[in-house]
MARTI-687574 format. One record per residue: residue in one letter; x, y, z of N, C-alpha, C in turn. Coordinates in steps of 0.02 Angstrom, whole numbers, padded with zeros to 5 digits, always signed. Last residue first. Example, Ala and Ser with C-alpha at 12.3 -4.5 7.8 and 13.67 -1.06 7.14 Angstrom:
# residues 2
S+00642-00112+00354+00684-00053+00357+00645+00002+00394A+00660-00284+00390+00615-00225+00390+00660-00165+00390
This chain:
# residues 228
X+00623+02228-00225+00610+02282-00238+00529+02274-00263X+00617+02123-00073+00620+02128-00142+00609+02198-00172X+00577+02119+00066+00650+02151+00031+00650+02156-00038X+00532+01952+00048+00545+02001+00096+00589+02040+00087X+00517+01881-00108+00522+01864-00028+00544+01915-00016X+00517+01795-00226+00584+01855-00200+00574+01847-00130X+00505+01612-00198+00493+01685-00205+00522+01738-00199X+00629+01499-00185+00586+01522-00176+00546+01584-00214X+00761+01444-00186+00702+01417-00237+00648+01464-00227X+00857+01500-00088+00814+01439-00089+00763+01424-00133X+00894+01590-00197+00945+01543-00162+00900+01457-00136X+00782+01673-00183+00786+01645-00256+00874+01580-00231X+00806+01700-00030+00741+01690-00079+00757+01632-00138X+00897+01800-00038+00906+01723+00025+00853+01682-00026X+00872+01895-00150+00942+01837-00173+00933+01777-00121X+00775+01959-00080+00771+01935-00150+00816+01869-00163X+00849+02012+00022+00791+01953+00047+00790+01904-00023X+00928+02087+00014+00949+02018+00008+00874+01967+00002X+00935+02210-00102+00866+02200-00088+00886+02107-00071X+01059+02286-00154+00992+02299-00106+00946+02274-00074X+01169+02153-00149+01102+02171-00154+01071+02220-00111X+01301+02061-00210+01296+02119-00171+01226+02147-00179X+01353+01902-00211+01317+01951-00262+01304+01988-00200X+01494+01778-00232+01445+01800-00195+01407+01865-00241X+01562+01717-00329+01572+01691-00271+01511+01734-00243X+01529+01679-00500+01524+01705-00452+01522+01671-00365X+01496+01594-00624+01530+01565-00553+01557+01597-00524X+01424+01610-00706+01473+01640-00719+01525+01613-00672X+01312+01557-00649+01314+01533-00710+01389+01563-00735X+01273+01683-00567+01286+01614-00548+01329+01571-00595X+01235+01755-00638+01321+01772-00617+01336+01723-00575X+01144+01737-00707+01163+01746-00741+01245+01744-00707X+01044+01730-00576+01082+01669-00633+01125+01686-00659X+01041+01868-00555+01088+01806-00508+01084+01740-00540X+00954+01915-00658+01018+01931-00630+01084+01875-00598X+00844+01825-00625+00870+01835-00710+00945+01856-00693X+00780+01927-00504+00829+01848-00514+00873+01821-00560X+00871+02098-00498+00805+02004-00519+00860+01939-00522X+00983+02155-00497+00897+02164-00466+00848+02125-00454X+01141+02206-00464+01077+02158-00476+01028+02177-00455X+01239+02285-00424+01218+02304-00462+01156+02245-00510X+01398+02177-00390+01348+02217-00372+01318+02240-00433X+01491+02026-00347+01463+02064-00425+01398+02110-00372X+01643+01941-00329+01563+01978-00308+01567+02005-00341X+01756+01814-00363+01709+01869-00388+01661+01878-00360X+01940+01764-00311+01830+01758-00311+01793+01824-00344X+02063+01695-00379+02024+01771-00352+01966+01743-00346X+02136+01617-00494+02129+01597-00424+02113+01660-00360X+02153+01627-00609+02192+01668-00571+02191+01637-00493X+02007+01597-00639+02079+01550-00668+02136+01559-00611X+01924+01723-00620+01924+01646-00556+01994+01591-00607X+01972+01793-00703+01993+01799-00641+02004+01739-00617X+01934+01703-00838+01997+01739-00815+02026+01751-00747X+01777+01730-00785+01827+01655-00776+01906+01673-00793X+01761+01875-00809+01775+01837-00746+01807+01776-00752X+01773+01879-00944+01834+01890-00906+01823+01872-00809X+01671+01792-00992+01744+01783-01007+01797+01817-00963X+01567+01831-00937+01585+01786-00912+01658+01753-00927X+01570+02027-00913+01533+01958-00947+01572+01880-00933X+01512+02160-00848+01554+02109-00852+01530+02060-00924X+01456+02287-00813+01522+02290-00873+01541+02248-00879X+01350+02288-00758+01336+02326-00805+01392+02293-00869X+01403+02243-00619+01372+02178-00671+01357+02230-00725X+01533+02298-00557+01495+02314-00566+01463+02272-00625X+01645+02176-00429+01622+02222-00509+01537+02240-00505X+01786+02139-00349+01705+02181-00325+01679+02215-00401X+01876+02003-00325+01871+02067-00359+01814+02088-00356X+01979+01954-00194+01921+01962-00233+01935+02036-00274X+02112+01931-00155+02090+01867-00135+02018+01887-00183X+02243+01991-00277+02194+02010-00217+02151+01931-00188X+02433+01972-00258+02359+01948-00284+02305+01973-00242X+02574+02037-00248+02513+02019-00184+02460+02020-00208X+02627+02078-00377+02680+02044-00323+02627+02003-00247X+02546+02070-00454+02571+02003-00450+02629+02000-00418X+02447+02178-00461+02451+02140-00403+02493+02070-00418X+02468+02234-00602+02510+02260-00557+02491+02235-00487X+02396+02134-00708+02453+02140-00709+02496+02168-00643X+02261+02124-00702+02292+02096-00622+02370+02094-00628X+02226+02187-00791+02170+02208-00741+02239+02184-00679X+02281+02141-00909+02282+02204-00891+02256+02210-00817X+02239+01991-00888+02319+02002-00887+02309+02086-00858X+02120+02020-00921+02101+02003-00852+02189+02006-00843X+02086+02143-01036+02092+02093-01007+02104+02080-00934X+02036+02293-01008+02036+02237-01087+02060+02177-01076X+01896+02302-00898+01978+02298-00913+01974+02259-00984X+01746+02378-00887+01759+02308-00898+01843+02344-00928X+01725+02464-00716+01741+02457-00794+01749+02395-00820X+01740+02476-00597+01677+02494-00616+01686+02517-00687X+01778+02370-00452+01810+02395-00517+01725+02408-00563X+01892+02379-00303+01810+02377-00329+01808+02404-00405X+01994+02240-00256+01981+02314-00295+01925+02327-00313X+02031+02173-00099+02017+02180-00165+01985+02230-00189X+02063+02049+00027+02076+02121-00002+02047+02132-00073X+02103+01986+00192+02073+01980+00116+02057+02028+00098X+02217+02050+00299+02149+02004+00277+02145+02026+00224X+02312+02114+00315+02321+02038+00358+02255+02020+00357X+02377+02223+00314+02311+02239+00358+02296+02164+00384X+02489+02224+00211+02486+02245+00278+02445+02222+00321X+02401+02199+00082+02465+02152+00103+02482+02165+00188X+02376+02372+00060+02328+02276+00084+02358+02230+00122X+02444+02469+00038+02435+02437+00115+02381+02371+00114X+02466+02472-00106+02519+02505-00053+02504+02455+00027X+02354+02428-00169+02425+02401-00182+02474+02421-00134X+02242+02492-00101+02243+02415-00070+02309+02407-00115X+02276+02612-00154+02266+02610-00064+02279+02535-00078X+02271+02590-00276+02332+02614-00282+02320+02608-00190X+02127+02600-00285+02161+02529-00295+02240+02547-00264X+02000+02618-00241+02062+02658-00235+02114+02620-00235X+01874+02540-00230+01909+02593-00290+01967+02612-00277X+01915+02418-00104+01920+02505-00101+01932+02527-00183X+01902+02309+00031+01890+02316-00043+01898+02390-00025X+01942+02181+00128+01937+02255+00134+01941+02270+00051X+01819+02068+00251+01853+02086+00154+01861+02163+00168X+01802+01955+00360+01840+02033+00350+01854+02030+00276X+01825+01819+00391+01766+01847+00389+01763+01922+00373X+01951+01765+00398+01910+01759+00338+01863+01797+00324X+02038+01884+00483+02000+01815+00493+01969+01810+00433X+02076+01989+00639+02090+01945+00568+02039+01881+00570X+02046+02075+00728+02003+02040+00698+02006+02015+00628X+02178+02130+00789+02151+02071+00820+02076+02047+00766X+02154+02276+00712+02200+02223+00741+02177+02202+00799X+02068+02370+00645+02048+02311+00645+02099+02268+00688X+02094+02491+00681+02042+02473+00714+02039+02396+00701X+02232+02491+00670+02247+02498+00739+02155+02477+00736X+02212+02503+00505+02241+02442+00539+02234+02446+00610X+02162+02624+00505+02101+02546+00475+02144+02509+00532X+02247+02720+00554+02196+02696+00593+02158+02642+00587X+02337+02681+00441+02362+02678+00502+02314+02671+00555X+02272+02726+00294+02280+02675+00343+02312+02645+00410X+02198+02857+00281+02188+02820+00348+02203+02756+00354X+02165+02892+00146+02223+02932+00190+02217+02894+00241X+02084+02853+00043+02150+02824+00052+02184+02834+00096X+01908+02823+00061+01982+02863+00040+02045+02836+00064X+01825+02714+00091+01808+02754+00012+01839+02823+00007X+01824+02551+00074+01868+02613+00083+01860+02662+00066X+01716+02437+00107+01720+02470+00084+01782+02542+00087X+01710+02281+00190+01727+02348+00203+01761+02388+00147X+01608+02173+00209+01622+02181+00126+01628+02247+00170X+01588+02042+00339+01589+02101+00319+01639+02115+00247X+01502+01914+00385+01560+01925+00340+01556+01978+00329X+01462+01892+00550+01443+01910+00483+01501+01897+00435X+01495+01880+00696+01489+01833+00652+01486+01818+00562X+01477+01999+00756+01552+01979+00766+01554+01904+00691X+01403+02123+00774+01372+02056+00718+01444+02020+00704X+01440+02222+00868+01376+02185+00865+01363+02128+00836X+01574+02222+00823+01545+02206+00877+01485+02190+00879X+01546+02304+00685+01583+02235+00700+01568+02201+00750X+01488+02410+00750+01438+02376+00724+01506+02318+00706X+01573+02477+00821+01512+02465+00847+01501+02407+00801X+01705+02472+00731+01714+02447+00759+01617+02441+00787X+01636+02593+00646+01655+02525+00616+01656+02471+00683X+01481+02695+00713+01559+02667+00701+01574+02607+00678X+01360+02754+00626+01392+02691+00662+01453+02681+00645X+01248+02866+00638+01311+02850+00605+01346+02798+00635X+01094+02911+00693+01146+02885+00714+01208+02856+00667X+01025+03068+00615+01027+03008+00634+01088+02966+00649X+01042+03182+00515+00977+03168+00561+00985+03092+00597X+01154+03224+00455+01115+03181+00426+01042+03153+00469X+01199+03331+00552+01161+03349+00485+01162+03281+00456X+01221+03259+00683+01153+03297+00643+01156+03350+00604X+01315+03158+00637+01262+03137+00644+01193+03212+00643X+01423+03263+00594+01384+03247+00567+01326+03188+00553X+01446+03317+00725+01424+03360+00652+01403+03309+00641X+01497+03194+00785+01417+03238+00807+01404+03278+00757X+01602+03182+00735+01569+03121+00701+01476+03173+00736X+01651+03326+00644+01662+03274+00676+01596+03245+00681X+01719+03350+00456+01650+03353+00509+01678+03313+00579X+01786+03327+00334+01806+03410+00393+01717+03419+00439X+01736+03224+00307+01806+03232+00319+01812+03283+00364X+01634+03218+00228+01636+03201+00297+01689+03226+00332X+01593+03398+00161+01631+03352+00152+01629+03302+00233X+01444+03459+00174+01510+03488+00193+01526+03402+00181X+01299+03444+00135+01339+03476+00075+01443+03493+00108X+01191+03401+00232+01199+03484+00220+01259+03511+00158X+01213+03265+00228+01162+03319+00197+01153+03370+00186X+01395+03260+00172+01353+03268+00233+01288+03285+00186X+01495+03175+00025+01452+03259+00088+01426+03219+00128X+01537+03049+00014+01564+03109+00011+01559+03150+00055X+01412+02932+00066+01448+02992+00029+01476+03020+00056X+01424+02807+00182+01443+02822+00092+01454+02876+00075X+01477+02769+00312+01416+02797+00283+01471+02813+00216X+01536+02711+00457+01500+02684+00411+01460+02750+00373X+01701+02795+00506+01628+02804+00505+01595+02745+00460X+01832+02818+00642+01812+02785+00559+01758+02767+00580X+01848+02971+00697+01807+02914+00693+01811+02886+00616X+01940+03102+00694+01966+03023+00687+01928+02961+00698X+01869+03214+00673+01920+03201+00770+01919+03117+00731X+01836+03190+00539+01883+03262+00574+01899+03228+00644X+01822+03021+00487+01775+03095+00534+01838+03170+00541X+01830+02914+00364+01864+02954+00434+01831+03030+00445X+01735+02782+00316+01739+02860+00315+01790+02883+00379X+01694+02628+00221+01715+02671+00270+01750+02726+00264X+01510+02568+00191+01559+02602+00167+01595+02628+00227X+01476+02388+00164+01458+02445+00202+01531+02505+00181X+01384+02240+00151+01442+02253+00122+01401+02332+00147X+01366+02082+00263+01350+02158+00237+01409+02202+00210X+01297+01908+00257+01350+01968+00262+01337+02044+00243X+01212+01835+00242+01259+01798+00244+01309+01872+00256X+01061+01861+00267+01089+01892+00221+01129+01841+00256X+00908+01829+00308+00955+01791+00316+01026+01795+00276X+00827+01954+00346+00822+01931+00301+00858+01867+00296X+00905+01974+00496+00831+01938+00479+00830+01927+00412X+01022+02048+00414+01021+01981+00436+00969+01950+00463X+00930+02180+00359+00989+02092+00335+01007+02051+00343X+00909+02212+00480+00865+02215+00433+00877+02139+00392X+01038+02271+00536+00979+02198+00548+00944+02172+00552X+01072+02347+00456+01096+02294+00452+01068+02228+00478X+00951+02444+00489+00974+02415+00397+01024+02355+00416X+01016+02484+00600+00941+02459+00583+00946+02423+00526X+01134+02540+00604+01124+02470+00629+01058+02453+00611X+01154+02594+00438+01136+02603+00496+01126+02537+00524X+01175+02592+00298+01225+02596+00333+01228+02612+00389X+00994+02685+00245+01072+02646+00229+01113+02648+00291X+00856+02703+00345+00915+02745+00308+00981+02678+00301X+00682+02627+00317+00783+02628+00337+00812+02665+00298X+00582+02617+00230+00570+02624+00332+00646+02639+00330X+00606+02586+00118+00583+02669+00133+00577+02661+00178X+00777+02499+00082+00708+02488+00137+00672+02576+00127X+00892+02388+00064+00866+02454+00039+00783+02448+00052X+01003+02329+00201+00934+02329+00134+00923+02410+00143X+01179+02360+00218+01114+02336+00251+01058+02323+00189X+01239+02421+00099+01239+02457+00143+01172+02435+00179X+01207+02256+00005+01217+02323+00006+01186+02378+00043X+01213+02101+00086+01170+02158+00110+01202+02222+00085X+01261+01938-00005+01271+02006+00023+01223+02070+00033X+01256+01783-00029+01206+01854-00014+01241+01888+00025X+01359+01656-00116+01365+01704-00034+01301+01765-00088X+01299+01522-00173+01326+01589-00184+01309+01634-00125
C-alpha cells in the first residue's frame, strides 16, 4: 500500500507544505506527497492549504511576497518543488476552480503516472480533468448512498482515484469503487489499527501526517520516526 506524506509530515520543527516537510517525507521513506494548490494575485500557483493568509486576507488577492510574509516563511511554488523531487508521486490537491488554464500550461510536459490531480471541487475535475492528461479524482468528505450515486456523473470520464475521508467509509462501498475499476486513498489515519483496517479494504494508498508511522508498520516494524 502506497504511503503518502500529508502536506509533507506533521512535525513541531516544520511548517506544512514546505520544502522542509517534504523532505522530511521522503527521508522518512514516504512513496509520495499529497500537497495543496493555490493561485497568488500576480498568478503563482502556490503550495499551501488555507484559504487566508495568517494575517486573515484571502490567498487569492495576495501576491506570492504578500504572502510569504505574512505567513513568515518560504511558500513553494508547484512547479519548484516538482522539480526538486521529479521522482515522487505527487497527490495535487485543487483547492479552487478558477485556474485551469494555468494548472495545465504548469503541468505540460509532466504527464505521467506519477501526477494525481484531486480537488473537492468536483464539478473542476468534471469540466477539465479529462483535459490535463493525468490521473484525476474527487476528494470526498461524505459517505454517498451508493457507489452508482457517487460515480453516476463521471461515466462519461471515470476518475482513475477516489480521495476519502476514513471517518465516512466502510468497506462496502469502497469495494464498489475498486469493482468500478478506481483506486482508493483514504486520509484521516492515525494508528496502525487504522491502516489495517483500509488495508483489509484494499485500499491503494493512505494519506498521513505522520509517514514514518505507515513506512514503519508497512515494514512490520515500529511506528518509527514521525509517529504522532
Amino acid at each position: 500500500m502506497l504511503i503518502l506524506g500529508h502536506r509533507g509530515v506533521r512535525s513541531d520543527d516544520l511548517r506544512e507544505n514546505t520544502l522542509e516537510a517534504f523532505q522530511r517525507a521522503v527521508d522518512l521513506g514516504a512513496d509520495g506527497i499529497e500537497t495543496d494548490v493555490r493561485r497568488t494575485r500576480d498568478g503563482r500557483l502556490v503550495l499551501f492549504h488555507d484559504r487566508l493568509s495568517p494575517a486573515g486576507t484571502p490567498v487569492a488577492q495576495l501576491g506570492h511576497a504578500a504572502l510569504e510574509a505574512a505567513a513568515g516563511h518560504h511558500v513553494p511554488e508547484l512547479g519548484e518543488a516538482l522539480a526538486a523531487w521529479p521522482d515522487l508521486l505527487w497527490d495535487l490537491e485543487i483547492k479552487t476552480p478558477d485556474f485551469p488554464g494555468p494548472l495545465k500550461r504548469a503541468l505540460s510536459g509532466r504527464t505521467g503516472t506519477r501526477l494525481i490531480l484531486t480537488s473537492p471541487h468536483h464539478e473542476f475535475l468534471l469540466a477539465h480533468g479529462p483535459d490535463l492528461g493525468l490521473p484525476f479524482g474527487p476528494v470526498i468528505n461524505h459517505r454517498p448512498p451508493s457507489a452508482e450515486a457517487l460515480l453516476g456523473p463521471w461515466r462519461g470520464s471515470p476518475p482513475a482515484y477516489c480521495v476519502w475521508n476514513v471517518d465516512h467509509l466502510d468497506g462496502e462501498i469502497l469495494g464498489a469503487v475498486r469493482e468500478a475499476g478506481i483506486d482508493n486513498l483514504v486520509y484521516n489515519l492515525h494508528t496502525p489499527a487504522d491502516l489495517e483496517t483500509v488495508r483489509e479494504w484494499g485500499c491503494r494508498g493512505a494519506i498521513l501526517d505522520y509517514p514514518g508511522m505507515g513506512v514503519a508498520w508497512r515494514l512490520g516494524g515500529e511506528a518509527g520516526e514521525g509517529s504522532p
